[in-house]
C-alpha positions in Angstrom: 9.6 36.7 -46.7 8.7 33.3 -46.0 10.5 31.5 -49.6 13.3 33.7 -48.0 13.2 32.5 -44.7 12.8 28.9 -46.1 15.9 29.5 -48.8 17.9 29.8 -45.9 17.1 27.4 -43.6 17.8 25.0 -46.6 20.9 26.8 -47.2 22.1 26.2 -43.6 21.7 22.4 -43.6 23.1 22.7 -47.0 26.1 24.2 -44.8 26.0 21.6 -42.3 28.4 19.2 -44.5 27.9 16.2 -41.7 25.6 14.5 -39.6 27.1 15.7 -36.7 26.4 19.4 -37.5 22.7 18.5 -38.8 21.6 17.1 -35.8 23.2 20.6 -34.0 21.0 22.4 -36.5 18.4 20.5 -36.0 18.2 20.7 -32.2 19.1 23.9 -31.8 16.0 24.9 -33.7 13.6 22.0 -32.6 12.5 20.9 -29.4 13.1 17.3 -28.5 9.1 16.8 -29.1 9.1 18.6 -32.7 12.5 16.5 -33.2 10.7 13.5 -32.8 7.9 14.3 -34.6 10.0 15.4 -37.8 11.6 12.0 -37.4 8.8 9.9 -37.2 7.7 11.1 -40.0 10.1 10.6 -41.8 9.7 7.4 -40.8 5.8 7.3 -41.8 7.1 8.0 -45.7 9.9 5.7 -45.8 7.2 2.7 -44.3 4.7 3.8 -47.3 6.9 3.8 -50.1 7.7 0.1 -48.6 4.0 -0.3 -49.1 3.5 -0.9 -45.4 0.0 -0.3 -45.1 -1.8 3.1 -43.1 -3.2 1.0 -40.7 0.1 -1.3 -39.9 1.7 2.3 -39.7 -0.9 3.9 -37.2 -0.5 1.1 -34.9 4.0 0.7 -35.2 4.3 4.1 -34.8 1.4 5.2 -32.7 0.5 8.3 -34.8 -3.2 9.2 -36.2 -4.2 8.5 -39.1 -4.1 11.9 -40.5 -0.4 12.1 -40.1 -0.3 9.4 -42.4 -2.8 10.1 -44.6 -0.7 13.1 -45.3 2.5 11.9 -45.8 0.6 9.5 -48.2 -0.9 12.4 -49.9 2.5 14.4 -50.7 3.9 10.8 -51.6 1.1 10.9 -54.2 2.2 14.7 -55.4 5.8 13.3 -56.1 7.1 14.5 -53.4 10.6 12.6 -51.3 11.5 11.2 -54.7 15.2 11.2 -52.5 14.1 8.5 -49.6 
Protein backbone atom coordinates (compact mmCIF):
# COMPACT_ATOMS: atom_id res chain seq x y z
CA UNK A 1 0.00 0.00 0.00
CA UNK A 2 2.58 2.42 0.70
CA UNK A 3 4.65 2.12 -3.16
CA UNK A 4 0.92 2.63 -4.06
CA UNK A 5 0.27 5.52 -2.15
CA UNK A 6 3.71 6.90 -3.14
CA UNK A 7 2.96 5.99 -7.10
CA UNK A 8 0.29 8.39 -6.86
CA UNK A 9 1.38 11.10 -5.13
CA UNK A 10 4.15 11.15 -7.93
CA UNK A 11 1.51 10.74 -10.40
CA UNK A 12 -0.35 13.82 -9.18
CA UNK A 13 2.64 16.29 -9.40
CA UNK A 14 3.27 14.45 -12.60
CA UNK A 15 -0.34 15.95 -13.26
CA UNK A 16 0.36 19.26 -12.00
CA UNK A 17 1.88 20.40 -15.63
CA UNK A 18 2.93 24.05 -13.95
CA UNK A 19 4.37 25.68 -11.07
CA UNK A 20 1.31 27.16 -10.27
CA UNK A 21 -0.59 23.88 -9.72
CA UNK A 22 2.55 22.31 -7.78
CA UNK A 23 2.65 24.77 -5.22
CA UNK A 24 -1.54 24.09 -4.93
CA UNK A 25 -0.47 20.50 -4.47
CA UNK A 26 1.99 21.09 -2.42
CA UNK A 27 0.14 23.23 0.11
CA UNK A 28 -2.82 21.69 0.08
CA UNK A 29 -1.06 18.64 1.45
CA UNK A 30 1.66 20.39 3.64
CA UNK A 31 1.55 22.70 6.30
CA UNK A 32 3.33 26.01 5.88
CA UNK A 33 6.03 24.54 8.51
CA UNK A 34 6.47 21.01 6.56
CA UNK A 35 6.45 23.43 3.33
CA UNK A 36 9.37 25.03 4.56
CA UNK A 37 11.13 22.29 5.73
CA UNK A 38 10.77 20.35 2.26
CA UNK A 39 12.17 23.52 0.79
CA UNK A 40 15.01 23.98 2.81
CA UNK A 41 16.07 21.02 2.11
CA UNK A 42 16.06 21.11 -0.92
CA UNK A 43 18.05 23.84 -0.46
CA UNK A 44 20.60 21.89 1.91
CA UNK A 45 21.27 19.40 -1.36
CA UNK A 46 21.56 21.96 -3.88
CA UNK A 47 24.40 23.99 -1.33
CA UNK A 48 26.32 20.40 -1.09
CA UNK A 49 26.55 19.42 -4.50
CA UNK A 50 28.04 23.23 -4.75
CA UNK A 51 30.43 21.86 -2.17
CA UNK A 52 29.36 24.33 0.35
CA UNK A 53 30.58 22.85 3.38
CA UNK A 54 28.06 21.09 6.46
CA UNK A 55 29.18 23.51 8.70
CA UNK A 56 28.73 26.87 6.33
CA UNK A 57 25.24 25.06 5.70
CA UNK A 58 24.25 24.55 9.53
CA UNK A 59 24.91 28.08 10.21
CA UNK A 60 23.10 29.81 6.49
CA UNK A 61 20.25 27.83 6.96
CA UNK A 62 19.94 27.32 10.64
CA UNK A 63 19.20 23.50 10.49
CA UNK A 64 21.14 20.68 12.62
CA UNK A 65 23.55 18.99 11.52
CA UNK A 66 21.75 15.80 11.05
CA UNK A 67 19.53 17.24 8.45
CA UNK A 68 22.51 17.77 6.58
CA UNK A 69 24.38 14.96 7.24
CA UNK A 70 21.43 13.22 5.64
CA UNK A 71 20.96 14.98 2.64
CA UNK A 72 24.79 14.40 2.34
CA UNK A 73 24.30 10.79 2.81
CA UNK A 74 21.47 10.20 -0.01
CA UNK A 75 23.79 12.65 -2.18
CA UNK A 76 26.42 9.86 -1.54
CA UNK A 77 23.69 6.97 -2.64
CA UNK A 78 23.18 8.76 -6.05
CA UNK A 79 20.37 10.16 -5.22
CA UNK A 80 18.96 14.13 -6.89
CA UNK A 81 21.08 13.24 -9.93
CA UNK A 82 18.21 16.01 -11.41
CA UNK A 83 19.26 19.20 -9.12
Amino acid sequence: MKDKNINELIEAFLQAKNSENALDLLKGLLTSKELDEVARRLQIVKMLKAGVSQRDIVEKLKVGIATVTKGSKEIAKGRFKSI
